[in-house]
C-alpha positions as CSV (number, residue, x, y, z in Angstrom):
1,X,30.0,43.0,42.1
2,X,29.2,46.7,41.6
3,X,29.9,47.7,45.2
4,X,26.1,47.2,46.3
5,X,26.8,45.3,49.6
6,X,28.6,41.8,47.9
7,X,25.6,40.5,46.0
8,X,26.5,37.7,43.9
9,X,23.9,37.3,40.9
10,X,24.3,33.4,39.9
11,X,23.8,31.7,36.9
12,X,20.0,31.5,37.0
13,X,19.8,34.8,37.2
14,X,22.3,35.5,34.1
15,X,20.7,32.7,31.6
16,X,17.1,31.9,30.8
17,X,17.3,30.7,27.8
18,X,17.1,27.4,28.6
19,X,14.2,27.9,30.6
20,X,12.3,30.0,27.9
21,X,12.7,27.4,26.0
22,X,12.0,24.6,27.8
23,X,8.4,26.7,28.9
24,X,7.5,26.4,25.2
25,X,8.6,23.2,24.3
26,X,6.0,21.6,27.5
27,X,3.9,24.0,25.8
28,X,4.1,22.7,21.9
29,X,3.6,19.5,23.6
30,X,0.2,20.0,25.6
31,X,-1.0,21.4,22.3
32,X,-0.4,18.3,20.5
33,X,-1.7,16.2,22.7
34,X,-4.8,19.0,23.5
35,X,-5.5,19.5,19.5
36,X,-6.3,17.8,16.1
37,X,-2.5,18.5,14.6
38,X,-4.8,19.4,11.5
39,X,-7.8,21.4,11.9
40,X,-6.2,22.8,15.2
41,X,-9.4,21.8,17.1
42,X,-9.8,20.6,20.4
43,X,-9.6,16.8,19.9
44,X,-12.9,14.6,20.5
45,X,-13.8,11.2,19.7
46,X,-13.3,9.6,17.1
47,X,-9.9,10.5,17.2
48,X,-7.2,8.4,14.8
49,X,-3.6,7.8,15.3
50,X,-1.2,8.0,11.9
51,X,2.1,6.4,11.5
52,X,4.5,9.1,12.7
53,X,2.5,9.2,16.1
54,X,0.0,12.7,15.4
55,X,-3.3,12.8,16.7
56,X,-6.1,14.1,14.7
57,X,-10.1,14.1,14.7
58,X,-11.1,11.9,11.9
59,X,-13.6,14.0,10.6
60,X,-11.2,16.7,10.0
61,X,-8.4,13.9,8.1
62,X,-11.6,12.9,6.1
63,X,-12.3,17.2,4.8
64,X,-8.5,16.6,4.1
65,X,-9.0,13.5,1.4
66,X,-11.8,14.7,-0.1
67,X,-10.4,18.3,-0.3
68,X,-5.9,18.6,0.2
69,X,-7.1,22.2,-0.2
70,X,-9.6,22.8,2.8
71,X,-6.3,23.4,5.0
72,X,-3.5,25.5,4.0
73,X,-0.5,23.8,5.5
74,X,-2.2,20.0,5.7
75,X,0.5,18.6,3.0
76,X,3.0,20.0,5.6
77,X,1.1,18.6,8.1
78,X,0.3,14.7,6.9
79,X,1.1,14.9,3.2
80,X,2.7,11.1,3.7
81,X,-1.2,10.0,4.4
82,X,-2.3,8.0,1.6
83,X,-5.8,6.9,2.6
84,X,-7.7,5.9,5.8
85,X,-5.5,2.4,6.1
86,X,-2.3,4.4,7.1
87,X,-4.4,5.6,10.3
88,X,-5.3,3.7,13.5
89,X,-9.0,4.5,15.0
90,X,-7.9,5.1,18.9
91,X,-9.8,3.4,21.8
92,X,-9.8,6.6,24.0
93,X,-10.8,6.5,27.9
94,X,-12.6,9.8,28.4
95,X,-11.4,11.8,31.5
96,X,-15.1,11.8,33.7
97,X,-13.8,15.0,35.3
98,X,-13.2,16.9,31.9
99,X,-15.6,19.1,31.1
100,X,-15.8,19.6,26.8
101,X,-14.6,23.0,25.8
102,X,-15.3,24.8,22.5
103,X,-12.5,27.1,22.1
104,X,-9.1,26.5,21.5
105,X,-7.9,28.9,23.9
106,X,-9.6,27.4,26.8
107,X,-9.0,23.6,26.1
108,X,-5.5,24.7,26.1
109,X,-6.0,26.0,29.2
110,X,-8.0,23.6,31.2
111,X,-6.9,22.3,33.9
112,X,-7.9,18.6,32.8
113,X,-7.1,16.5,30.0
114,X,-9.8,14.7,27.7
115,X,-8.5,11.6,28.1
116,X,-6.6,8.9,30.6
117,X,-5.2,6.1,30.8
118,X,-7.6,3.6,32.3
119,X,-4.7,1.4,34.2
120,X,-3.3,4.7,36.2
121,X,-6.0,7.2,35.2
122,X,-2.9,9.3,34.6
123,X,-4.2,12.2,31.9
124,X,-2.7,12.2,28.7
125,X,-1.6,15.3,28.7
126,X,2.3,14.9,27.2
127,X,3.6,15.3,30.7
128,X,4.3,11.5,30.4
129,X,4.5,9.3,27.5
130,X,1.7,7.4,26.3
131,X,1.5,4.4,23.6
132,X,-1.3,2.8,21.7
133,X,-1.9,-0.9,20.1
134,X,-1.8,-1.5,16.9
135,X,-4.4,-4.5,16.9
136,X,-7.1,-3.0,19.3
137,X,-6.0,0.8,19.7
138,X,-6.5,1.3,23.2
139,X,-4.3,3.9,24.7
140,X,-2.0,3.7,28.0
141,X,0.8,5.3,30.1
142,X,4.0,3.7,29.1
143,X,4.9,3.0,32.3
144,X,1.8,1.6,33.1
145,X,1.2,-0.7,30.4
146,X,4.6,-1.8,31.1
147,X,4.1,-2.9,34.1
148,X,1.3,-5.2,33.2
149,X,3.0,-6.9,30.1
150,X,6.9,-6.4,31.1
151,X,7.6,-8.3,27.3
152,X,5.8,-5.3,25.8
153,X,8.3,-4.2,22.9
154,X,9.9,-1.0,22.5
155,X,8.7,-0.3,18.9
156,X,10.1,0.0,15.8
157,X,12.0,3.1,16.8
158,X,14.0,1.1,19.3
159,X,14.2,-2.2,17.2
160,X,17.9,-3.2,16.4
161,X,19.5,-5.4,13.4
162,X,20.3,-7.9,15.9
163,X,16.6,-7.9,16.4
164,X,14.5,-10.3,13.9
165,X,11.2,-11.2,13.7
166,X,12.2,-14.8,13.7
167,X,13.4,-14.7,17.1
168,X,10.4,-13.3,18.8
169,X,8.6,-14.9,20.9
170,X,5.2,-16.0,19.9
171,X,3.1,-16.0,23.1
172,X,0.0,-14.0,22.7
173,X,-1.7,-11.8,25.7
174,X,-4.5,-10.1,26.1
175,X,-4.7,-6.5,26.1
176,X,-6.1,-5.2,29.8
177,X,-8.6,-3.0,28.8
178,X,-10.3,-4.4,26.0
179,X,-9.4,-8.1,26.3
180,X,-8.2,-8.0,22.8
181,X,-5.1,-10.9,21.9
182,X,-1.6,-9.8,20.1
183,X,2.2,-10.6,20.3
184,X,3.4,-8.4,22.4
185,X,7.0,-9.1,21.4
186,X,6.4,-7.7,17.9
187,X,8.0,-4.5,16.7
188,X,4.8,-3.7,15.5
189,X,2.7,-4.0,18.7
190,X,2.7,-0.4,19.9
191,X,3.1,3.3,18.4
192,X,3.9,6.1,20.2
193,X,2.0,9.2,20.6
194,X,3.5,12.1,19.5
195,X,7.2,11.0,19.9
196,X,10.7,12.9,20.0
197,X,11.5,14.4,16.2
198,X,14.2,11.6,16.4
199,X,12.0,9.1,16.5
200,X,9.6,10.2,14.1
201,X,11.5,10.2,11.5
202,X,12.5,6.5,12.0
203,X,8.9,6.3,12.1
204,X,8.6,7.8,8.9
205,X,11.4,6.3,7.3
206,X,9.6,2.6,8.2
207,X,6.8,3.8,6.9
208,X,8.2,4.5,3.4
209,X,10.3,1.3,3.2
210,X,7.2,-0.4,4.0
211,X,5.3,1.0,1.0
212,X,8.1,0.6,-1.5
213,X,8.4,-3.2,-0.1
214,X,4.7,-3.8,-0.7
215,X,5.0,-1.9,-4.0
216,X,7.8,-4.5,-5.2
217,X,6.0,-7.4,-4.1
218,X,2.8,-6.8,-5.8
219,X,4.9,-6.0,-8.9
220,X,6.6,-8.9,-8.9
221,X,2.7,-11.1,-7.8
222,X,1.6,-9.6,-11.1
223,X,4.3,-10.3,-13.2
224,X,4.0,-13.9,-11.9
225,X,0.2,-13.8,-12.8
226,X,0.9,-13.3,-16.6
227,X,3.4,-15.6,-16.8
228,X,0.8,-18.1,-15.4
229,X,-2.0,-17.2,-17.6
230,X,0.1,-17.5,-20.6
231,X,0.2,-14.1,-22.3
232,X,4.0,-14.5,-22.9
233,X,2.8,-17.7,-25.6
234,X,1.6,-16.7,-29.5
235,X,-0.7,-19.0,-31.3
236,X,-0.1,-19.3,-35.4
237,X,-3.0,-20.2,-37.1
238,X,-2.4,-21.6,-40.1
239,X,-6.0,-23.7,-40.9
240,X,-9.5,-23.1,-40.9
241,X,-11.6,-26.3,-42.2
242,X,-15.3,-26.1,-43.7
243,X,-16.7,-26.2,-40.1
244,X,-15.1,-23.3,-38.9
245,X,-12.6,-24.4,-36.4
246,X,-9.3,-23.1,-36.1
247,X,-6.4,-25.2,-35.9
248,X,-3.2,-23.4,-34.1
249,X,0.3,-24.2,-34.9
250,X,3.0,-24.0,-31.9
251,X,5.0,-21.3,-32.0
252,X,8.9,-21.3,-30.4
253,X,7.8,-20.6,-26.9
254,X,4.9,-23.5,-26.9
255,X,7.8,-26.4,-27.2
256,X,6.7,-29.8,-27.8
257,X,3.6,-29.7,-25.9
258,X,1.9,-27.7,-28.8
259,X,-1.1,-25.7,-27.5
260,X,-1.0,-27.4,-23.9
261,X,-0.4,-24.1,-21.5
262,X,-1.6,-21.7,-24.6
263,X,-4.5,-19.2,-24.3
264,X,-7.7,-20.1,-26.9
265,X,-8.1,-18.3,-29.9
266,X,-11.1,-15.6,-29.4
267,X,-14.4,-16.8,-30.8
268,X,-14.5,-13.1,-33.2
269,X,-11.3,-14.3,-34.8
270,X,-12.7,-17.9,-35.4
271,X,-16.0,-16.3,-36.8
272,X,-13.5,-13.7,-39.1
273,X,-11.7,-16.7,-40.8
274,X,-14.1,-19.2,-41.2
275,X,-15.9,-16.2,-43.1
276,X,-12.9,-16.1,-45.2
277,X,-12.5,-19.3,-46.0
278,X,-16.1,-19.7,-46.5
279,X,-15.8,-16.8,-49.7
280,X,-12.9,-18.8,-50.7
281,X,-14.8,-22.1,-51.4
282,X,-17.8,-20.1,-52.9
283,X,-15.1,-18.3,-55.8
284,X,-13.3,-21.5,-56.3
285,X,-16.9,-23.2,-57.0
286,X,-17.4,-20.7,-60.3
287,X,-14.1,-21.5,-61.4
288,X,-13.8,-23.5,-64.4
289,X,-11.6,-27.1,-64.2
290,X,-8.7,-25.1,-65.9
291,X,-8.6,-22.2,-63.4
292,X,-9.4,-24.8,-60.2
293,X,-6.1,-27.3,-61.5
294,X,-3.9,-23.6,-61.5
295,X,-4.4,-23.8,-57.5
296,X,-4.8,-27.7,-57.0
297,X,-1.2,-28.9,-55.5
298,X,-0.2,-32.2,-58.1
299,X,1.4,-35.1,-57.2
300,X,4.1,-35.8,-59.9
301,X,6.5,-39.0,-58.4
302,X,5.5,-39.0,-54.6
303,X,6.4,-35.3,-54.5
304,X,3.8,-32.5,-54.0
305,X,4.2,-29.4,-57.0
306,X,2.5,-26.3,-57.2
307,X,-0.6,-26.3,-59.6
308,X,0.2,-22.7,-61.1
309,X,3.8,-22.8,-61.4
310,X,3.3,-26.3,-63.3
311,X,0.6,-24.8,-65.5
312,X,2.4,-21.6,-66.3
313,X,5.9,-23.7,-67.0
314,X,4.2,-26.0,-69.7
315,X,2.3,-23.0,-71.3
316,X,5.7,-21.1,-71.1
317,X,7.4,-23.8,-72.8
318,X,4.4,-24.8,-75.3
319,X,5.6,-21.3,-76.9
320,X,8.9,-21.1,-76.9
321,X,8.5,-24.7,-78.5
């Protein structure tokens, strides 16, 4: 081609593309697994672990809850972080051949990673994939911890309908480094560290039906709570005697059981009627026998009349007489 003596130019020659970009991807990778994904700091202990599988230095997630501000882009970053619960304090192995560096430019640089796994002292630096547990934190090698536990679980990324909790097998073990005890059957045993996009947002979807779950359940705990305290029942009070003491009348929701189930009348209530009543028997003491039999109830052939409306019928009738 181009009559320069039959060379050939093949396709690696004609495309790089692909190998541009897969130079930056290894590259986006060692950063994440060189630097806080927040602050942009070279990571150092103590060094958390949040749902989606980011790595960050927890002094810099705690500038981030006291102050969403103190980085530009950190709602970009981990605006689905709620509080410290959602994040996992990681039980690093230091690298003894790592050397601490201050700069950003040079930790990316080095030729030694901060931290390795302390099965295969492989270093974590994202040329291989590396999990943590959920109920110690201590970090491994996939393939490592793998071949110690072989009934380790794939994760919640790789967990299938057919897949249910009841199923799993129950067997604790013991986790090699720190001696720590967990199913390792459960979806919830491991979490990746800084996973595929694909699988991070499985990851983040969990994480959301998780929280809306919990959200219904302690709605519905509440809800249950009321019920058994009885704020849905009404007391009627309808008598106050010369001691004070309120007796309630049951109300359509109380049923036959009358106050059985009902909450007590508050003690200021009590105090406001018997005050009441109290005024009432000190006014009907100045009242003359006249006035007093206007109020009295009569007994006129077994049945119970009202003193006025007797009085004012006879008066009525007295004149029109």
């Amino acid at each position: 081609m181009g009559a320069d003596g039959g060379s050939i130019p093949d396709r690696r020659d004609l495309v790089k593309t692909k190998a541009s970009a897969a130079q930056t991807d290894k590259a986006v990778l060692r950063e994440q697994f060189f630097l806080c994904s927040l602050s942009k700091r070279p990571l150092s202990r103590p060094v958390v672990l949040d749902p989606l599988g980011r790595l960050y230095n927890k002094d810099a997630i705690l500038e981030y809850f006291i102050d969403k501000t103190k980085y530009g882009d950190g709602d970009k970053i981990c605006g689905y972080l709620k509080s410290l619960k959602d994040l996992l304090t990681l039980n690093l192995s230091p690298n003894p051949a790592y050397a601490p560096q201050e700069s950003i430019t040079t930790a990316l640089t080095s030729a030694r990673a901060p931290f390795v796994c302390p099965l295969s002292m492989k270093e974590m630096t994202g040329s291989v994939p590396f999990i943590a547990l959920r109920p110690c934190g201590c970090v491994f090698s996939d393939a490592s911890i793998r071949a110690v536990i072989p009934t380790l679980s794939r994760g919640i990324a790789a967990k299938t309908p057919s897949n249910d909790n009841s199923n799993e097998d129950k067997s604790q073990v013991t986790c090699p480094n720190c001696g720590a005890s967990f199913n390792p059957t459960s979806p919830t045993s491991i979490l990746p560290i800084n996973p595929t996009p694909e699988v991070r947002e499985v990851l983040l979807e969990h994480l959301l039906q998780s929280r809306a779950a919990a959200k219904a359940a302690k709605g519905k705990k509440r809800k249950a709570g009321d019920v058994m305290n009885g704020d849905d029942t009404r007391l009627k009070v309808t008598k106050v005697d010369d001691k004070g003491s309120v007796s309630p009348t049951p109300g359509p929701e109380m049923g036959r059981q009358g106050t059985r189930g009902a909450p007590p009348v508050p003690r200021s209530v009590q105090d406001k009627l018997a005050e009441q009543e109290k005024k009432r028997l000190i006014q009907q003491a100045g009242m003359s026998d006249a006035v007093k039999s206007m109020f009295k109830p009569k007994e006129v052939a077994g049945e119970k009349k009202n003193g006025a409306a007797e009085f004012f019928g006879r008066t009525f009738t007295r004149y029109a007489a």
